[in-house]
N, C-alpha and C positions, 0 to 999 in steps of 0.2 A: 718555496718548496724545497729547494732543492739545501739552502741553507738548514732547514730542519732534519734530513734527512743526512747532513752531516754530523749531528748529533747522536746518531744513532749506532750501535755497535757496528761492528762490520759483518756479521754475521748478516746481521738484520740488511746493509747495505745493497750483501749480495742479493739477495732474494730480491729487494725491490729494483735492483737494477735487472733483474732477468724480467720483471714485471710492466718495466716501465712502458714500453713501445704497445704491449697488447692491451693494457689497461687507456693507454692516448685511444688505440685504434676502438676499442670497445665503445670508450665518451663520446667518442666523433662520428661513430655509426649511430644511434641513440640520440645524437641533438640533428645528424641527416633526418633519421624517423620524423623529429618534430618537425623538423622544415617542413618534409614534406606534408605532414597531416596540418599543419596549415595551409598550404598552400602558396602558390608562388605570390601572387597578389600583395601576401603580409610582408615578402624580403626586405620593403623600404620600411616600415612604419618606426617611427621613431616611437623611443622606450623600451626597444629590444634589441640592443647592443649584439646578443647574442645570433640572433639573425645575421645581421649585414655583415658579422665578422667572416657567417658561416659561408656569403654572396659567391667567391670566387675558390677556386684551388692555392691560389696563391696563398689564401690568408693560413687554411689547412697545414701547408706545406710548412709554411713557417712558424706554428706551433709543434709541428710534428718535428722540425729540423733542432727547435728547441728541447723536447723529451728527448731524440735522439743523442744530442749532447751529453746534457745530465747522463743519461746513461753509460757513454763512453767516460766520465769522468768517472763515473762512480765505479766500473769494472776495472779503470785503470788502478781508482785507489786500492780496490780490495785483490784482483788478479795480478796485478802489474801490467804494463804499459805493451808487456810481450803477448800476452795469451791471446790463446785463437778469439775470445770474445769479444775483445776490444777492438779483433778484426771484423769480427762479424756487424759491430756496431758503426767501424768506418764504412763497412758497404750499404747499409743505412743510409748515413750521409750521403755518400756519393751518390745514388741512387735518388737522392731528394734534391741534392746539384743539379741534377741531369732532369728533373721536373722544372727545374725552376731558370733551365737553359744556360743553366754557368757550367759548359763541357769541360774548361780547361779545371777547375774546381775540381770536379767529379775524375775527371781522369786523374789527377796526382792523388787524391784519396783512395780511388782502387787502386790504384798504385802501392798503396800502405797497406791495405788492406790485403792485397794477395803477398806481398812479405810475410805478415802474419799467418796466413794460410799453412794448415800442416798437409790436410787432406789433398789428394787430386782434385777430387771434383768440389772444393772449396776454391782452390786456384782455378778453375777453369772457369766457374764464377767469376770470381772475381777481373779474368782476361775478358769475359761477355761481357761485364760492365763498362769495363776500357774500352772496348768495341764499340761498345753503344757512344760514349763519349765521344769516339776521335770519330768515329761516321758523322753524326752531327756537329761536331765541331769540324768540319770540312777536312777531314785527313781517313778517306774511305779505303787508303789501300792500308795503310797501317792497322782501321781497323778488321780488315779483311784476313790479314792475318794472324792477329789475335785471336777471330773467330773459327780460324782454320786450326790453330793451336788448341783452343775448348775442346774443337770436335774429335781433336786426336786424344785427345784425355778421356775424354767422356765415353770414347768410343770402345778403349776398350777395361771399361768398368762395368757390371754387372746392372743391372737395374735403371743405366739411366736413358733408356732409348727416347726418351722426353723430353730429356737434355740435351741429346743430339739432334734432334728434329730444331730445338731452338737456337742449336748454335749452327746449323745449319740455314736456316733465315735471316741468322743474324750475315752470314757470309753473303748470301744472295742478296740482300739489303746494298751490303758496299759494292757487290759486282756490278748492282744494278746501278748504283751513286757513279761508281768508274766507267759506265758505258760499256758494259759488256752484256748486254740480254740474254745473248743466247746461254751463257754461262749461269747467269742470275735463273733464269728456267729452269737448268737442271737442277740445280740446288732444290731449287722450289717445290720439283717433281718427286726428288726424291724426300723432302722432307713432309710434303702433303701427307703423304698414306700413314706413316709415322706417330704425326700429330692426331688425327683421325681415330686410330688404333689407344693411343696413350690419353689425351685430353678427349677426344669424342668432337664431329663434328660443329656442336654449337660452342664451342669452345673461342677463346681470347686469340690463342695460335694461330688457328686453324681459320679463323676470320681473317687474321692478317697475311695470314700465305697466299687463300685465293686473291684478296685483293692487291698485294705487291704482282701476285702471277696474273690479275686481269689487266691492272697496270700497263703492265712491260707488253704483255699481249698488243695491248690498241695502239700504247703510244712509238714503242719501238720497236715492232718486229713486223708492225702492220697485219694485226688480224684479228680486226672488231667483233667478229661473228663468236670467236673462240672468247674474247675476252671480257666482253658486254657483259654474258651470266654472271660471270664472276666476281665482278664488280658491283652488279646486285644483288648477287646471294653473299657475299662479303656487309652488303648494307642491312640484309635482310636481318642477319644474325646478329649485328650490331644493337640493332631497335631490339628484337628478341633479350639479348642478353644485358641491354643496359639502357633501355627504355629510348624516346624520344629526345631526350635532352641532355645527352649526355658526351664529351668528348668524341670516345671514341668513335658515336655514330657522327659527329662531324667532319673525323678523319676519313670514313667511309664513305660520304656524301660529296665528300672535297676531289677525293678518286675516282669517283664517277664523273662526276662535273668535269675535271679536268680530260678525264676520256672524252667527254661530249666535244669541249671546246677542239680536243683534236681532231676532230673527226668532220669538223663545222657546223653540227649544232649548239652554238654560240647563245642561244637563247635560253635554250634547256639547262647548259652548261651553268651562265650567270644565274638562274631561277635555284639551282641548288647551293652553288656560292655564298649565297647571301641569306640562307638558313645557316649554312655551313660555319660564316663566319657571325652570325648572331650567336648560335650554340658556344661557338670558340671563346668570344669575348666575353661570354656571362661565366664559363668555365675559367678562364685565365685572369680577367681583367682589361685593360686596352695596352699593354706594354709587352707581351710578350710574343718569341717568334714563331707560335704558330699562330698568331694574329697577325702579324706582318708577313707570313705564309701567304695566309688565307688574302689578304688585300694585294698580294703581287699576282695573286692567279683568276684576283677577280680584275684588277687592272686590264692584266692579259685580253681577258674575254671580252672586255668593254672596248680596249683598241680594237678587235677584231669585227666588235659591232660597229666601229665609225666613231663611239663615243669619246671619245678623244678627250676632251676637259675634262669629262669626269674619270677616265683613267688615269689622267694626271694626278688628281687626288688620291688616288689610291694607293698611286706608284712613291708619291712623297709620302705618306703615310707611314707604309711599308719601309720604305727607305729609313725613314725616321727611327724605327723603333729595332732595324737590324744595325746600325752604324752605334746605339748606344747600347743595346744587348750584345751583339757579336762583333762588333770592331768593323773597321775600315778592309779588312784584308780578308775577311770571309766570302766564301763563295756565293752565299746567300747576298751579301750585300753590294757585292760588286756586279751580278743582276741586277740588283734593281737598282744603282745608276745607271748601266747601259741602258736600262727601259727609261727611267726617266730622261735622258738626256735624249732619246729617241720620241719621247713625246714632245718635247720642246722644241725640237727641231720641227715637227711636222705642226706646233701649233701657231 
C-alpha cells in the first residue's frame, strides 16, 4: 500500500494521509460488526484468517500502529518533518505504545510530539500522555506533575473544562500510585462534578473517577460503606457502556474484587478475578501486563484463602510476563518477586 501511494502526486498524498487512521478505524469497526454477528463460537474456525487475526487487541494495535506510521511518513514527506501533523501523528503512536505496555516508547514519542505542539492545549495533550506513560511505567511523581502542568494550561483556556476534569484524574491517578489518598480524593471530588456536567454520567471518565474514588475509599482510607457503591456503579456503567466482554468492564470487575479481598471476602474477591482475568486474556493475549496484573491479584487472594500452590502458579506467571514486558526494576515486578519468594518460603 503504502509503496503505491508513493507514486502518487503529493497533493493526492496529503489528502490520504489525513485519511489514513479514520479509514483503518472505519475497516476495523465493520469486520468488529462481523465478528460479532457471528458469533464468538466461529473465533477459532479455520479458513477465516480474518477472524483469529481480529481474536485479541494486540493484533488491532498492530495494524493500527502500522497505518499510523504510513501516515507519519507520508505528512513528513508532503509537510515536513516540523508541522504540527506529524505531531499529531506521533501522539498516535505513542498512545498505541502505551496499549501495547512499551511506557518508555511512548513516553520519548510524546516527547516529540509536544516539541511539535504550537497550541496550549496541543501541549497539554501531549504532557497527559507523558503522564500516562511515566505513571505506568512506575515514575508517578513525575507524572504527577506533568499532569499538574496540563491542568495549569487547560485551566485557563476557554472551552476545555473536559480537559481539565481529565487531567485532573490523571493527577489523582499518580497521587493515589504515591500513597497519598487523601490527596488523590480531592482531586477525584473535584473533578467528578466536572466530568458529569461535560461527558454525562454513563461516560468512560466518569466510570473511572467513581471507580479510582471507590478504590481509594476501601482500600486506603478504610471506608467500605462509602466505597462499595461506587465500585459497583463504576461496574454498572462499564457493562452498560461496553457490554459484558469487554476490557474495560474487566478493569472494573478487577476493582471490586480487589476491594472484596481487602475487606476479607476472599471468595467473592477470587469469583470475580477469574472473569476478570478470562475477559483480560481474550482481550490482550497471554503476555501482557494487565494479564500479569490480573494473576498477581488473583495470586494474592488465593494465599489469603490457604491456597498456597496454586498461588504459587499464578505469582510465577505474573512474575513471568512483568520481568520480560517491564524489566527487572519495575515496581510491578519487584511485587511479585517478593510474593513469590514469600510463597516459597511458606511451601
Amino acid at each position: 500500500m503504502l509503496h503505491a501511494l508513493q507514486l502518487l502526486p503529493n497533493s493526492n498524498i496529503a489528502v490520504l494521509a489525513q485519511c489514513c487512521t479514520e479509514l483503518a478505524e472505519a475497516a476495523e469497526e465493520t469486520a468488529e460488526r462481523r465478528v460479532a454477528a457471528c458469533g464468538s463460537r466461529h473465533l477459532h474456525r479455520a479458513g477465516e484468517p480474518w477472524l483469529r487475526t481480529l481474536r485479541t487487541l494486540e493484533a488491532k494495535q498492530a495494524r493500527r500502529m502500522a497505518l499510523a506510521v504510513q501516515t507519519l511518513v507520508l505528512r513528513r514527506r508532503v509537510l515536513g518533518g516540523g508541522h504540527p501533523d506529524c505531531g499529531a501523528s506521533l501522539l498516535d503512536i505513542a498512545q498505541l505504545y502505551i496499549l501495547a505496555a512499551q511506557y518508555t516508547e511512548a513516553g520519548g514519542v510524546a516527547r516529540r510530539a509536544r516539541a511539535l505542539a504550537r497550541a496550549p492545549a496541543e501541549r497539554a495533550e501531549c504532557m497527559l500522555l507523558q503522564a500516562d506513560a511515566l505513571k505506568w511505567g512506575g515514575a508517578p511523581a513525575a507524572a504527577r506533575a506533568l499532569a499538574e502542568q496540563a491542568w495549569e494550561l487547560y485551566a485557563v483556556l476557554p472551552g476545555h473544562r473536559a480537559d481539565c476534569a481529565r487531567a485532573l484524574f490523571r493527577a489523582a491517578e499518580a497521587e493515589e500510585a504515591l500513597g497519598h489518598p487523601h490527596q488523590a480524593l480531592h482531586l477525584l471530588r473535584s473533578a467528578a462534578p466536572v466530568a458529569a456536567d461535560t461527558f454525562g454520567e454513563k461516560s468512560e471518565l466518569f466510570c473511572s473517577i467513581l471507580g479510582l474514588q471507590g478504590r481509594v475509599l476501601v482500600e486506603c482510607v478504610a471506608q467500605p460503606r462509602a466505597g462499595l457503591p461506587l465500585l459497583r456503579q463504576s461496574l454498572a456503567i462499564s457493562r452498560e457502556l461496553y457490554g459484558n466482554a469487554d476490557f474495560n468492564v474487566a478493569a472494573a470487575m478487577n476493582a471490586l474484587a480487589s476491594a472484596f479481598t481487602h475487606l476479607g471476602r476472599h471468595a467473592e474477591g477470587l469469583h470475580l478475578f477469574e472473569q476478570s482475568n478470562a475477559i483480560t486474556e481474550e482481550a490482550f493475549g497471554h503476555a501482557h501486563v494487565e494479564v500479569a496484573s490480573g494473576k498477581y491479584n488473583t495470586a494474592l487472594c488465593l494465599c489469603q484463602l490457604g491456597r498456597h500452590s496454586e498461588a504459587l502458579v499464578y505469582a510465577q506467571a505474573a512474575l513471568a510476563i512483568e520481568c520480560r514486558v517491564l524489566g527487572s526494576a519495575h515496581p510491578h515486578t519487584k511485587a511479585s518477586v517478593a510474593l513469590q519468594e514469600a510463597l516459597l518460603r511458606d511451601a
